[in-house]
PDB file of N, CA, C and O in Angstrom:
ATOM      1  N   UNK A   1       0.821  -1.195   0.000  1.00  0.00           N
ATOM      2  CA  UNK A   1       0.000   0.000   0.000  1.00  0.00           C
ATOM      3  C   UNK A   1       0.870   1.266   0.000  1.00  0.00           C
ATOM      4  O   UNK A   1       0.799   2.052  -0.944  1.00  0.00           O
ATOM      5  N   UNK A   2       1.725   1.486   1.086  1.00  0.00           N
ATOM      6  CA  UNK A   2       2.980   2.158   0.947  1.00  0.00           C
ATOM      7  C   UNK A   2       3.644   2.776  -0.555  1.00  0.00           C
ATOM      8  O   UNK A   2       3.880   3.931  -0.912  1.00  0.00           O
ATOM      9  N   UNK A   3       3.792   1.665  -1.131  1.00  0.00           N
ATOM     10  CA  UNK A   3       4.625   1.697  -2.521  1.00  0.00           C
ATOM     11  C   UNK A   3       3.391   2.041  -3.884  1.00  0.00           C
ATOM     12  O   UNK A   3       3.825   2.301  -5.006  1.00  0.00           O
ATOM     13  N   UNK A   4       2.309   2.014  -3.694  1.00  0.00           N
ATOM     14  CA  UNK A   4       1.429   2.371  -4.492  1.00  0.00           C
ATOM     15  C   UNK A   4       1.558   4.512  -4.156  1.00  0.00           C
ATOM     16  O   UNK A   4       2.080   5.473  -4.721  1.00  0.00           O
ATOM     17  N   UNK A   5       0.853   4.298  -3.123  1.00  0.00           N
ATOM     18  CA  UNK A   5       1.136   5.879  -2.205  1.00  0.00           C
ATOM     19  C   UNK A   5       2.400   6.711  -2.740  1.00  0.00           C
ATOM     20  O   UNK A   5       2.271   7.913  -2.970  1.00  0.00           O
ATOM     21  N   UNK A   6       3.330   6.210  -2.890  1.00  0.00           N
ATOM     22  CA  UNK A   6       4.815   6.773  -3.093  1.00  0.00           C
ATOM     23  C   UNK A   6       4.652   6.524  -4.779  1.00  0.00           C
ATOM     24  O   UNK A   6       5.571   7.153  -5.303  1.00  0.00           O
ATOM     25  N   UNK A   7       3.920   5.921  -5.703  1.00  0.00           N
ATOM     26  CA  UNK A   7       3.696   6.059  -7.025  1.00  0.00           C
ATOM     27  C   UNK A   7       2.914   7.324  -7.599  1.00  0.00           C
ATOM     28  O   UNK A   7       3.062   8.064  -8.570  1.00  0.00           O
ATOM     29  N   UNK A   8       1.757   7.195  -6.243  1.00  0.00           N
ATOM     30  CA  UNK A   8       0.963   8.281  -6.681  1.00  0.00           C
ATOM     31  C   UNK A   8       1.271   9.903  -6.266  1.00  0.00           C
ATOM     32  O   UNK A   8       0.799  11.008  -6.532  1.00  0.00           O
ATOM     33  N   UNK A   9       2.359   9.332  -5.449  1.00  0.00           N
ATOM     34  CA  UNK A   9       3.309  11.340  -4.881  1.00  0.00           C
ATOM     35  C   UNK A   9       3.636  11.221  -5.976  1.00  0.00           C
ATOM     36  O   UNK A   9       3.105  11.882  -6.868  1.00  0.00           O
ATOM     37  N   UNK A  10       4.452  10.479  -6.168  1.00  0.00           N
ATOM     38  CA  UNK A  10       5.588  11.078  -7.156  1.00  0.00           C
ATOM     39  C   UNK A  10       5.580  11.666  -8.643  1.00  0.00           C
ATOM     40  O   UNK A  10       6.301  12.320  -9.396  1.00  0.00           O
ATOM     41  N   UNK A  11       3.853  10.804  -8.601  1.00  0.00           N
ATOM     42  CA  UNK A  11       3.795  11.157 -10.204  1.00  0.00           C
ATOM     43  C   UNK A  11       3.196  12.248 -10.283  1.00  0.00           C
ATOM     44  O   UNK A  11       3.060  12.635 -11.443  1.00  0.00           O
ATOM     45  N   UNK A  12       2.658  13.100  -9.273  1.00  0.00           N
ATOM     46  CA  UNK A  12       2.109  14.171  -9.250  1.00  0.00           C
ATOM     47  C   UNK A  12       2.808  15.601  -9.096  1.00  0.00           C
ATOM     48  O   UNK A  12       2.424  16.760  -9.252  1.00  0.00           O
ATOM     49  N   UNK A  13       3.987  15.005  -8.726  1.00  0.00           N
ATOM     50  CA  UNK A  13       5.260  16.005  -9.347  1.00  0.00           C
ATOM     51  C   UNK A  13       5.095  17.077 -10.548  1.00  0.00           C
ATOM     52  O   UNK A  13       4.483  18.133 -10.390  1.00  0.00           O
ATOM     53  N   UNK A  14       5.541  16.797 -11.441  1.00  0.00           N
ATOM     54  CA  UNK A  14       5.336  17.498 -12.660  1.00  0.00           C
ATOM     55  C   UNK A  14       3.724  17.941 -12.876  1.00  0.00           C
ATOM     56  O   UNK A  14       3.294  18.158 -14.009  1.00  0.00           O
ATOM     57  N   UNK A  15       2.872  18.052 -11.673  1.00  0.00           N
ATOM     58  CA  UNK A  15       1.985  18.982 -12.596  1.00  0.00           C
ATOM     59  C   UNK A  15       2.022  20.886 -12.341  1.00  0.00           C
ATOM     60  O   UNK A  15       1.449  21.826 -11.791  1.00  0.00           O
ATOM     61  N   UNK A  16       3.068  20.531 -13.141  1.00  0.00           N
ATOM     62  CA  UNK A  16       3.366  22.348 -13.082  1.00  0.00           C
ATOM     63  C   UNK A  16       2.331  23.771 -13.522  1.00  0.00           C
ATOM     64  O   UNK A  16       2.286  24.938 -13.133  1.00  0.00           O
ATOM     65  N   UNK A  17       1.664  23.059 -14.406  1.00  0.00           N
ATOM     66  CA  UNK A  17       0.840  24.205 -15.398  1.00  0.00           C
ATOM     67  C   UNK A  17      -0.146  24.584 -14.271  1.00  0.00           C
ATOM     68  O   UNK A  17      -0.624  25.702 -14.463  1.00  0.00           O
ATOM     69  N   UNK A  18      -0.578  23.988 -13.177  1.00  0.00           N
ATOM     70  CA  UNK A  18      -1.192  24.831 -11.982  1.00  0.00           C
ATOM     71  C   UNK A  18      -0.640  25.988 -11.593  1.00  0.00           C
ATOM     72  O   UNK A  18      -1.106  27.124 -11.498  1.00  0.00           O
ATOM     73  N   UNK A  19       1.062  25.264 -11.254  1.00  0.00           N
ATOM     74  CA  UNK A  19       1.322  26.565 -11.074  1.00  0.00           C
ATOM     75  C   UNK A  19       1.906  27.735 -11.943  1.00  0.00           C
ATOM     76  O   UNK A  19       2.095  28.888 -11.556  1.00  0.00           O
ATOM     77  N   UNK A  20       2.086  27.362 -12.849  1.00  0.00           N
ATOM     78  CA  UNK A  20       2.187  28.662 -14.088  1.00  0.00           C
ATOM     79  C   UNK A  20       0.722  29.056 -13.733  1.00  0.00           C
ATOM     80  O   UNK A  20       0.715  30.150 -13.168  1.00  0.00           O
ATOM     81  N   UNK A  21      -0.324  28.604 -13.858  1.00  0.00           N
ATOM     82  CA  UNK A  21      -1.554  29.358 -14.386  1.00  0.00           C
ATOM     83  C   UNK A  21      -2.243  30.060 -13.280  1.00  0.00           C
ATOM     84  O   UNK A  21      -3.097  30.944 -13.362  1.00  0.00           O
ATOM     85  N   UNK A  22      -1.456  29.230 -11.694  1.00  0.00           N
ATOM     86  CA  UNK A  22      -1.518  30.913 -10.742  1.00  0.00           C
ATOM     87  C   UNK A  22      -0.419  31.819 -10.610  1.00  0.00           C
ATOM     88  O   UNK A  22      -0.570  32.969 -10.197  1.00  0.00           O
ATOM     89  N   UNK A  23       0.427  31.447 -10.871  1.00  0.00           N
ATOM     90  CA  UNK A  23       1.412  32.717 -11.317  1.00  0.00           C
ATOM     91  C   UNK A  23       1.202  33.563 -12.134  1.00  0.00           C
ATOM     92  O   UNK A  23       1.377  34.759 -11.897  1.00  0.00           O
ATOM     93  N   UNK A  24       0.568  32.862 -13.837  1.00  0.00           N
ATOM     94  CA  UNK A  24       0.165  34.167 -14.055  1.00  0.00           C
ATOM     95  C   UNK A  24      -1.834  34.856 -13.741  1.00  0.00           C
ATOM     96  O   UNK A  24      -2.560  35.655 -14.333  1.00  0.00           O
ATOM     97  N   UNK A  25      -1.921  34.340 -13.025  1.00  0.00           N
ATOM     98  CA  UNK A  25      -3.489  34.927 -12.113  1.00  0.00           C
ATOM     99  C   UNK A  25      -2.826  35.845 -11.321  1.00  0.00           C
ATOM    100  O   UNK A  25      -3.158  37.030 -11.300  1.00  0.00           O
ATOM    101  N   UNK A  26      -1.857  35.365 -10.626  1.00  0.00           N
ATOM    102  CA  UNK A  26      -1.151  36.352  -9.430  1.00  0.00           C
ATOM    103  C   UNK A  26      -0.501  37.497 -10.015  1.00  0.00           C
ATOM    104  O   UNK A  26      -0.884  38.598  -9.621  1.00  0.00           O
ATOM    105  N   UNK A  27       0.695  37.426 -11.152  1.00  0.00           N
ATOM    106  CA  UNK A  27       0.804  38.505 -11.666  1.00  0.00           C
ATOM    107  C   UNK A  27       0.334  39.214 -12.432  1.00  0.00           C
ATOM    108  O   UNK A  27       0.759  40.358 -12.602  1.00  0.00           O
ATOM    109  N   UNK A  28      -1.110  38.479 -13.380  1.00  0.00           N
ATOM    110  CA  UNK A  28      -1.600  39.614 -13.425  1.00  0.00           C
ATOM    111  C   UNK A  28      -2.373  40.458 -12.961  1.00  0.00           C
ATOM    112  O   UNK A  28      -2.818  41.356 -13.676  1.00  0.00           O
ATOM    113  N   UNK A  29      -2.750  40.315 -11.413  1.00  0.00           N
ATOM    114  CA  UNK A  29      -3.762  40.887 -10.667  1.00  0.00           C
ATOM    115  C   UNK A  29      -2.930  41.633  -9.647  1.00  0.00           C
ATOM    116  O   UNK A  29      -3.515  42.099  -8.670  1.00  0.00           O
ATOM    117  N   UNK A  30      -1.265  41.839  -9.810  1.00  0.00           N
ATOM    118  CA  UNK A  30      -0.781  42.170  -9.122  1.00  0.00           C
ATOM    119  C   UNK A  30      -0.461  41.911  -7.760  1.00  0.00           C
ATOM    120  O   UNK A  30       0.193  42.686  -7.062  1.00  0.00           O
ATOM    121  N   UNK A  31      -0.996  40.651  -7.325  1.00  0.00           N
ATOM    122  CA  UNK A  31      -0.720  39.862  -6.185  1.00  0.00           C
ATOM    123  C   UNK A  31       0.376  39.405  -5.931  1.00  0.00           C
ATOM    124  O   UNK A  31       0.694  39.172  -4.766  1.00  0.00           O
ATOM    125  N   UNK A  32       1.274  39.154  -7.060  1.00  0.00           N
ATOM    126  CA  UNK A  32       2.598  38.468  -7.181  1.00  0.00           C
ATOM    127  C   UNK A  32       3.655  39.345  -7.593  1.00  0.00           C
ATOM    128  O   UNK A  32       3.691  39.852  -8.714  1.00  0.00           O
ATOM    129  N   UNK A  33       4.590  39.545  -6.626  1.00  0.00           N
ATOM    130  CA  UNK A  33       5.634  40.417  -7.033  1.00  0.00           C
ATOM    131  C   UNK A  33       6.544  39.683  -7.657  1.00  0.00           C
ATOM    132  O   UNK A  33       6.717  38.563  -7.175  1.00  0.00           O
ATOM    133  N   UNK A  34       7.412  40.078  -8.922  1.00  0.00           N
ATOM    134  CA  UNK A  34       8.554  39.192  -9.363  1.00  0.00           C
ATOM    135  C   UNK A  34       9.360  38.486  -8.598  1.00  0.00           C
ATOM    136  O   UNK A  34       9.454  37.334  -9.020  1.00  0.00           O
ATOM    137  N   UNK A  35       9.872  38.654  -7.818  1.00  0.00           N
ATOM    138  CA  UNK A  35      10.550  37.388  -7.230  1.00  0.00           C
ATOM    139  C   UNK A  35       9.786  35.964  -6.883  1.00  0.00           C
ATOM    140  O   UNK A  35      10.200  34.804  -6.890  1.00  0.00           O
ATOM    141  N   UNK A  36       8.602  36.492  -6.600  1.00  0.00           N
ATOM    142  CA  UNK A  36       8.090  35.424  -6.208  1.00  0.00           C
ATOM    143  C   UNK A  36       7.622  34.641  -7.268  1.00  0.00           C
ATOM    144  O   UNK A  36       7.776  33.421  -7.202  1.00  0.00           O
ATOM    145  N   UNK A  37       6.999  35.221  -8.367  1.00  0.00           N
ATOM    146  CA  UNK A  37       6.517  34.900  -9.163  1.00  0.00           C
ATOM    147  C   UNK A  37       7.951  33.759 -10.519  1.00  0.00           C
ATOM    148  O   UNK A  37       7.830  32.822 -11.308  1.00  0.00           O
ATOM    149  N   UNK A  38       9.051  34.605 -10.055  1.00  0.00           N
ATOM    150  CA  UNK A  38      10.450  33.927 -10.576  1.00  0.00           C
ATOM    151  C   UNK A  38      10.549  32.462 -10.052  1.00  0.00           C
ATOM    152  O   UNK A  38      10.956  31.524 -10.737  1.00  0.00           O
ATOM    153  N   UNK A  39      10.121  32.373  -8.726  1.00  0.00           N
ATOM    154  CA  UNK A  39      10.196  31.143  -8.172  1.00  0.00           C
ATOM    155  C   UNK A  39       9.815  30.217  -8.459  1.00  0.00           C
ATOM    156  O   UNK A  39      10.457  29.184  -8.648  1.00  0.00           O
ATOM    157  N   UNK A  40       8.464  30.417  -8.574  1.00  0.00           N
ATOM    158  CA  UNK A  40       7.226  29.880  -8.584  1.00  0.00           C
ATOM    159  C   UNK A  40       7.437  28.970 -10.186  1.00  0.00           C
ATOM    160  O   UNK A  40       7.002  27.868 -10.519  1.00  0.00           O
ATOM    161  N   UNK A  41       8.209  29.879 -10.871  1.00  0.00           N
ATOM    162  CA  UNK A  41       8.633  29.327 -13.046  1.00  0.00           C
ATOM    163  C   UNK A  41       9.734  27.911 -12.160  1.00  0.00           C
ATOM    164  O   UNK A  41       9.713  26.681 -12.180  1.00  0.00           O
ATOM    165  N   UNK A  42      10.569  28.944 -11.482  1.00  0.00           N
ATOM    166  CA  UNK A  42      11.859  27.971 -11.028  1.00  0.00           C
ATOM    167  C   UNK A  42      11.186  26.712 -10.832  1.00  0.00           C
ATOM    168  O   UNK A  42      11.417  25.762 -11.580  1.00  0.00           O
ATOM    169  N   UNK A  43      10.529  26.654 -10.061  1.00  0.00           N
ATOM    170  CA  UNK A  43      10.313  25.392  -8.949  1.00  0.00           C
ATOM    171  C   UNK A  43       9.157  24.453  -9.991  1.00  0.00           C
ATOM    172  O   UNK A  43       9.040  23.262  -9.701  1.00  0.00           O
ATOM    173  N   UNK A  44       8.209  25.076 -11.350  1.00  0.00           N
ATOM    174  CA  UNK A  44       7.760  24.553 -12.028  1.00  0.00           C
ATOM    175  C   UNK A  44       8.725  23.456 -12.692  1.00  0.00           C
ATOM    176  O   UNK A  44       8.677  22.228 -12.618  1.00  0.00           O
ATOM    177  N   UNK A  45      10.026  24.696 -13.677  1.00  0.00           N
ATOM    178  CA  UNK A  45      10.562  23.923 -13.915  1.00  0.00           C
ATOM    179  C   UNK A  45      11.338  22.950 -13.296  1.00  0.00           C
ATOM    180  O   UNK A  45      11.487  21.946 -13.992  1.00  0.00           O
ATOM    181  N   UNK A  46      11.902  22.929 -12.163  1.00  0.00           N
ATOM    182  CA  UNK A  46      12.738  22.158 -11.755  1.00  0.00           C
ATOM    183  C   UNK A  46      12.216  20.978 -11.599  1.00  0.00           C
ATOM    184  O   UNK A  46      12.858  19.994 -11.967  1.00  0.00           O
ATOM    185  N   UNK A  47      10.678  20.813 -10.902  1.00  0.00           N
ATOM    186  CA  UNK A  47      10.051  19.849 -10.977  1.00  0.00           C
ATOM    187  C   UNK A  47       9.499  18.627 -12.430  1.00  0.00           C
ATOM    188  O   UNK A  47       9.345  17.470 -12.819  1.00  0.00           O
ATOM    189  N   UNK A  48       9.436  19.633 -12.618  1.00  0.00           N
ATOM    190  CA  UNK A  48       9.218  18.855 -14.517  1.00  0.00           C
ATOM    191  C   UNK A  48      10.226  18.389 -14.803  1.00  0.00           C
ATOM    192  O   UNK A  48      10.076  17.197 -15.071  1.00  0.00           O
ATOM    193  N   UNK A  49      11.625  18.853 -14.928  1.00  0.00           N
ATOM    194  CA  UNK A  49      12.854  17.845 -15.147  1.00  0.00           C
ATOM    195  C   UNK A  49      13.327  17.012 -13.676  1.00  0.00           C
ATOM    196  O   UNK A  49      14.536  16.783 -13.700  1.00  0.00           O
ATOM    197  N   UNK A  50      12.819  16.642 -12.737  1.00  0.00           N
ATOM    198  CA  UNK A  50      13.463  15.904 -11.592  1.00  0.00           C
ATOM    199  C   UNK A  50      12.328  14.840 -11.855  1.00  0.00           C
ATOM    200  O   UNK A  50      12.637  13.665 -12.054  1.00  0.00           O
ATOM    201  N   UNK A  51      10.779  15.330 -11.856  1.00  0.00           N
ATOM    202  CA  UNK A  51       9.792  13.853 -12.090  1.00  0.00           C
ATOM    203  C   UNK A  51      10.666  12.638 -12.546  1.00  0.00           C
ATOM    204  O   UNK A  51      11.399  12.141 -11.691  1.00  0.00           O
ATOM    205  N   UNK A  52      10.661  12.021 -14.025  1.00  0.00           N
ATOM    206  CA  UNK A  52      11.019  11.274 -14.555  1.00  0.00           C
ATOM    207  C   UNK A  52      12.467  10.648 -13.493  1.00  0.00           C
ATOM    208  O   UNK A  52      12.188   9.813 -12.633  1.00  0.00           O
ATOM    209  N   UNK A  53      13.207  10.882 -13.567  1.00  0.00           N
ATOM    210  CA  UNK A  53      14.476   9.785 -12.422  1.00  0.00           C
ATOM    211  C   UNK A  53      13.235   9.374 -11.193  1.00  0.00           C
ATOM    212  O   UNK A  53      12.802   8.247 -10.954  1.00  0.00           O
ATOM    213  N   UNK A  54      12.907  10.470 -10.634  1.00  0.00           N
ATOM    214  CA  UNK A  54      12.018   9.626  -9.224  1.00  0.00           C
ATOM    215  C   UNK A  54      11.217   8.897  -8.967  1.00  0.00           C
ATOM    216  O   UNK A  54      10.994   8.363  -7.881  1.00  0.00           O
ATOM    217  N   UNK A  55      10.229   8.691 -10.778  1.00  0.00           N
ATOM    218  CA  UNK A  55       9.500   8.101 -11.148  1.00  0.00           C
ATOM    219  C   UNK A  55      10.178   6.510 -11.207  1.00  0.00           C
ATOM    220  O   UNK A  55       9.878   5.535 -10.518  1.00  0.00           O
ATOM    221  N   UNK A  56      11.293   6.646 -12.393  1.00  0.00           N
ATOM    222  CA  UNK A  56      12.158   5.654 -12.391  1.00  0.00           C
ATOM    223  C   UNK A  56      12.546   5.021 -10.984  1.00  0.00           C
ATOM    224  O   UNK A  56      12.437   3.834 -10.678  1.00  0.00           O
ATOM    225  N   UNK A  57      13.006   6.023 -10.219  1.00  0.00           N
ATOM    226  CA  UNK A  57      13.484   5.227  -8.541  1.00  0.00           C
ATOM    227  C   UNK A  57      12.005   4.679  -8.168  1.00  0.00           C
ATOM    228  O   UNK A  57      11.538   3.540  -8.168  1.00  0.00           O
ATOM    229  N   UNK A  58      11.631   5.540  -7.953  1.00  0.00           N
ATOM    230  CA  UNK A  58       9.653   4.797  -7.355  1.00  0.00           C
ATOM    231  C   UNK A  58       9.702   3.771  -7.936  1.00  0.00           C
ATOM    232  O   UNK A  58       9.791   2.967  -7.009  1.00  0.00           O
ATOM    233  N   UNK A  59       9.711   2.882  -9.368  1.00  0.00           N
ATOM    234  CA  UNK A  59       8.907   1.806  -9.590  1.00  0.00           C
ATOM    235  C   UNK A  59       9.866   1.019  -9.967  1.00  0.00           C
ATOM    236  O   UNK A  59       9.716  -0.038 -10.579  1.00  0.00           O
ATOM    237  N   UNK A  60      10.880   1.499  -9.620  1.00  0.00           N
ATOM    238  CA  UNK A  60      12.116   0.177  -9.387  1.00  0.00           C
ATOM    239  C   UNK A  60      12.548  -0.193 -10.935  1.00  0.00           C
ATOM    240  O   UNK A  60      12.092   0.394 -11.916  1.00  0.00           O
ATOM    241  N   UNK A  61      13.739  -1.527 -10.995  1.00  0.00           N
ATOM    242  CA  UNK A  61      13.635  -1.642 -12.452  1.00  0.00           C
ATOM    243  C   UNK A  61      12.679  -2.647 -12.833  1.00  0.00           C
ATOM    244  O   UNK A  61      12.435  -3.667 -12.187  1.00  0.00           O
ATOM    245  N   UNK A  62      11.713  -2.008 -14.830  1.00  0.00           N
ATOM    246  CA  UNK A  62      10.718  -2.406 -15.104  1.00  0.00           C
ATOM    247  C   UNK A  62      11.153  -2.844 -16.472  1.00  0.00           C
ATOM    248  O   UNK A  62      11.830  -2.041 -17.113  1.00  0.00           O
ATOM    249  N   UNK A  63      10.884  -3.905 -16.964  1.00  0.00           N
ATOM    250  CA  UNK A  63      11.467  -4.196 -18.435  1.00  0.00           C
ATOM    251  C   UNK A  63      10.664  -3.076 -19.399  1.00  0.00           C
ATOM    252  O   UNK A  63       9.665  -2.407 -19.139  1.00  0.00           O
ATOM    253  N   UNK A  64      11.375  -3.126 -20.446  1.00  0.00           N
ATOM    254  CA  UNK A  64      10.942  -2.221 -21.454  1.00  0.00           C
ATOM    255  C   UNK A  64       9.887  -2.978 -22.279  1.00  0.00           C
ATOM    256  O   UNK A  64       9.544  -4.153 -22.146  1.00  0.00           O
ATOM    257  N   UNK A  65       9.490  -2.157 -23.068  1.00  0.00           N
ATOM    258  CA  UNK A  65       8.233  -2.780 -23.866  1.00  0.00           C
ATOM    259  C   UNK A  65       8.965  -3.942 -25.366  1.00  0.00           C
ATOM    260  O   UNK A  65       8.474  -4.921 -25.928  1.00  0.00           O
ATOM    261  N   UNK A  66       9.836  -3.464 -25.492  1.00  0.00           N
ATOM    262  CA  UNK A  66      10.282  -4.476 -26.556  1.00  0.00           C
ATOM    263  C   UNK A  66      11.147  -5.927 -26.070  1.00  0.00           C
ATOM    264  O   UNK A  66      11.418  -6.879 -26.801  1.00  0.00           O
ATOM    265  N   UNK A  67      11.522  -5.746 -24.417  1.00  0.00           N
ATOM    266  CA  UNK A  67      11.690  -6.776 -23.944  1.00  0.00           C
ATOM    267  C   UNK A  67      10.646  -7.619 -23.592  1.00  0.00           C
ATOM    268  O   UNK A  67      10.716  -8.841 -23.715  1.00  0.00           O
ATOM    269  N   UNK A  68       9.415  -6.864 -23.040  1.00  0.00           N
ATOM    270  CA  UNK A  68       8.395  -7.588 -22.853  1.00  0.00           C
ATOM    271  C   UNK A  68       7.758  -8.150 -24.285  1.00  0.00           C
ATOM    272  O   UNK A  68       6.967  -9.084 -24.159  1.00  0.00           O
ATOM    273  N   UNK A  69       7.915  -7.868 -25.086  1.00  0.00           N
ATOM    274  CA  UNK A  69       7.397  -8.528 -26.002  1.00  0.00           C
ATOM    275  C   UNK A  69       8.079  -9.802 -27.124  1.00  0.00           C
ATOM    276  O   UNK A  69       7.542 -10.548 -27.942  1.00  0.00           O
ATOM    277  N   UNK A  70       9.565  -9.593 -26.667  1.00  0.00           N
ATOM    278  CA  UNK A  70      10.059 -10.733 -27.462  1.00  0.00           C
ATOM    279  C   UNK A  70      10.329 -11.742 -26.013  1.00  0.00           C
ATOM    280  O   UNK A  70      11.053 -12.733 -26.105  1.00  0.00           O
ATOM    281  N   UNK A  71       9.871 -11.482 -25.106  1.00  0.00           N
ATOM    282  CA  UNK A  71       9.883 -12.445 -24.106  1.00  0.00           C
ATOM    283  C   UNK A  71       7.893 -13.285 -24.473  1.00  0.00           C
ATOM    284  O   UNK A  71       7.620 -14.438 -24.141  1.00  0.00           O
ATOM    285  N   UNK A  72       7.432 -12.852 -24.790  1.00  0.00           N
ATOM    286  CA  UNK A  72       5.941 -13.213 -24.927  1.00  0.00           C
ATOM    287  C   UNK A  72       6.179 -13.873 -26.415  1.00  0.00           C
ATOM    288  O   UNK A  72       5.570 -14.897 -26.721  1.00  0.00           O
ATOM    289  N   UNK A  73       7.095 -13.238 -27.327  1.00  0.00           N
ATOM    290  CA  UNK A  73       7.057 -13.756 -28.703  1.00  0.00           C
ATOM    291  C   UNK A  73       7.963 -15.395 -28.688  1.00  0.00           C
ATOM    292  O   UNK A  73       7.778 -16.332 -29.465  1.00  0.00           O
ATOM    293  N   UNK A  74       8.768 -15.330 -27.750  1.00  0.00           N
ATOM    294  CA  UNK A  74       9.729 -16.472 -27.624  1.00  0.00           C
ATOM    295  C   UNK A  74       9.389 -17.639 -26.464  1.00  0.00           C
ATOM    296  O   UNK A  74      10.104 -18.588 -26.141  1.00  0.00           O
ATOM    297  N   UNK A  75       8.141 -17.287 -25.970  1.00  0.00           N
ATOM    298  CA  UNK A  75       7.074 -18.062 -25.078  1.00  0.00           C
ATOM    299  C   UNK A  75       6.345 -18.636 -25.892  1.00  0.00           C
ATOM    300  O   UNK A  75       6.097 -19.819 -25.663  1.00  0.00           O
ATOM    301  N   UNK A  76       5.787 -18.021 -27.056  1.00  0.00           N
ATOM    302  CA  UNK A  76       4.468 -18.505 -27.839  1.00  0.00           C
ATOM    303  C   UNK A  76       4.948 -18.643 -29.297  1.00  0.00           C
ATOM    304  O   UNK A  76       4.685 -17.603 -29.901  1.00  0.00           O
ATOM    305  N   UNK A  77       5.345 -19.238 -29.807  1.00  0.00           N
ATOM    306  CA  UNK A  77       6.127 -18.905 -31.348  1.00  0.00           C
ATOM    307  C   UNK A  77       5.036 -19.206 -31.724  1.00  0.00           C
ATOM    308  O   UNK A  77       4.275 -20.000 -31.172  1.00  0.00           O
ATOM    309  N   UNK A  78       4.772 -18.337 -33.130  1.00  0.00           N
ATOM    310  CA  UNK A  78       3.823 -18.705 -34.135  1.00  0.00           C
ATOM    311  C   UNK A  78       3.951 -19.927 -35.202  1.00  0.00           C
ATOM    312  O   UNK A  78       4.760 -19.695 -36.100  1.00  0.00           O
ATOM    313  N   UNK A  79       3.417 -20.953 -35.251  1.00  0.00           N
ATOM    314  CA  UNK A  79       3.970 -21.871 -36.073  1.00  0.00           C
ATOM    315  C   UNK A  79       3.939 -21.822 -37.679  1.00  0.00           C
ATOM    316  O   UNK A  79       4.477 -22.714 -38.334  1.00  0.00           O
TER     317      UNK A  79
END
C-alpha cells in the first residue's frame, strides 16, 4: 500500500501548469511580485525535469516494452 502511495506522490510532481496558471493569475492581478513569481517558473521547472528519475526510482527496475514482447514472442512462437 505504501509503494502504491509513493507512485501516486511522485507522479504528481510534474503537474506544473497549476502553477504557471496561478502565477500568471497572481501577476496579473498584481498579487505576485517578481521574485516570487520567478520562483514559482523555477520550482515549475525544476520539478518537470526531476519527475522522470524519481518516477524511475519509485517503480524500481521495469522491463521495457520491446523486452516484454520478445519475451511473450519467444514463449508462444507462431507456427
Amino acid at each position: 500500500m505504501r509503494q502504491k502511495a509513493c507512485w501516486w506522490g511522485v507522479g504528481m510532481i510534474p503537474r506544473g501548469e497549476v502553477g504557471l496558471v496561478f502565477a500568471w493569475i497572481g501577476s496579473a492581478s498584481g498579487i505576485l511580485d517578481k521574485p516570487l513569481e520567478v520562483s514559482i517558473i523555477i520550482m515549475v521547472i525544476l520539478t518537470t525535469f526531476l519527475a522522470p528519475p524519481f518516477l524511475r526510482i519509485a517503480f524500481g527496475k521495469t522491463e521495457s516494452v520491446a523486452e516484454t514482447l520478445e519475451s511473450k514472442d519467444s514463449a508462444n512462437p507462431i507456427p
